[in-house]
N, C-alpha and C positions, 0 to 999 in steps of 0.2 A: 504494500500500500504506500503511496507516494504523493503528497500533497506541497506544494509551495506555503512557505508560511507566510503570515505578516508579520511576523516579529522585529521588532524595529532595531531591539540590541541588538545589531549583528556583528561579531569580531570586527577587529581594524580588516578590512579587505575585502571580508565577504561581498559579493555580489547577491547571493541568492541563497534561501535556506530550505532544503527538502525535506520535511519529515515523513519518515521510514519508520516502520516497523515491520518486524521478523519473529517468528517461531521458530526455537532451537529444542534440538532431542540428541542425547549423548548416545552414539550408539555403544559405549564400551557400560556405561551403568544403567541408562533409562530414565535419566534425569531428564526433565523440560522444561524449559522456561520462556517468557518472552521479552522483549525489549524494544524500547523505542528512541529510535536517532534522531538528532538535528544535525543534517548535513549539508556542510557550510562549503559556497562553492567560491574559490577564489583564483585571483591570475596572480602566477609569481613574477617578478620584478622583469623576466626575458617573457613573458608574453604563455608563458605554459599555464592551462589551466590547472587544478588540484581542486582535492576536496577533504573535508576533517570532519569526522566522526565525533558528535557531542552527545556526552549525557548527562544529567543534572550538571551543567555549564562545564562539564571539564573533556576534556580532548583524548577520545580512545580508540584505541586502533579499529582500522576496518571488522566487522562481525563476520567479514565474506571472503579476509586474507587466510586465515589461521585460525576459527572460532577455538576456543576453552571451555572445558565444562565448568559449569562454576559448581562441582558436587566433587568430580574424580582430579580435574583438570586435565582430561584427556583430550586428545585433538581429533576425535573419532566423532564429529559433527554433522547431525544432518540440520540444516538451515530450508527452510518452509516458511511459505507464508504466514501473514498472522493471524492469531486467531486458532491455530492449530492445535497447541496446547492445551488451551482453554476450553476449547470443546470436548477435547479427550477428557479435561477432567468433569468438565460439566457431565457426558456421558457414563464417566464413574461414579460419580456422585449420585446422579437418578438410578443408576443399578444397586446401588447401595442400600435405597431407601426404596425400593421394590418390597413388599410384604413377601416372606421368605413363602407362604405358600403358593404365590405366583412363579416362582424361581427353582422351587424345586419339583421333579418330575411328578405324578398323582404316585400314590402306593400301588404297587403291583405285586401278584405274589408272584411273579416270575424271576421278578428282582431282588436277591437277597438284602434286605436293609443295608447294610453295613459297605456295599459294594456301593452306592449312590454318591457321587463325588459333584461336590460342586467348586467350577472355576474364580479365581481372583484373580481380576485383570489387572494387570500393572501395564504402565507407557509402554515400557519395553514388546511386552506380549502385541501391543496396538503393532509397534513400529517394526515388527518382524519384517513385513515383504520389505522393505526399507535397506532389510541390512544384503551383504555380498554374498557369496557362498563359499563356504571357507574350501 
């Protein structure tokens, strides 16, 4: 997601501010989080554009160079849209609060009690097709 801002502080230089946001998922632990940039676009003194990556006013590296997990600090990053996150959890959270007789199968006597397994989804489980094939 990509809007021009009107922010008026803009760094010495800025010409133009894009705010970005992104959804990230570690593929090494399952962590997700999201975040949102002010990117600040400027010309350097010979005439080449750049641009710098802002969050709460302070200047961090590109999210799209080398992302970190902020859980393992692994560099095993999948970057997505935004909003991605958020739905995964949103998604969790109504599965959560599902009354457990909706969720688990009717009694049958075909099925020994004890054999009825029921799953807990964690991010990671979501972001399986996501990951390589080892």
């Amino acid at each position: 997601m990509s809007e021009i801002s009107g922010r008026t502080g803009l760094r010495d230089g800025a010409t133009a501010v894009v705010n970005e946001s992104y959804s990230f998922a570690c593929m090494r632990c399952g962590h997700g989080w999201e975040q949102s940039y002010e990117i600040e676009h400027h010309t350097d003194a010979d005439g080449h554009e750049f641009v710098m990556y802002v969050v709460d006013g302070k200047v961090v590296p590109s999210p799209l160079s080398r992302p970190t997990c902020q859980n393992c600090d692994a560099h095993l990053v999948r970057i997505m849209r935004a909003g991605q996150v958020s739905s995964v959890r949103e998604a969790t959270r109504r599965l959560h609060e599902v009354p457990a007789s909706r969720t688990e199968p009717a009694t049958d006597d075909a099925v020994p009690a004890g054999s009825r397994e029921t799953h807990h989804w964690h991010l990671s489980d979501l972001l399986h097709p996501f990951r390589k094939a080892s």
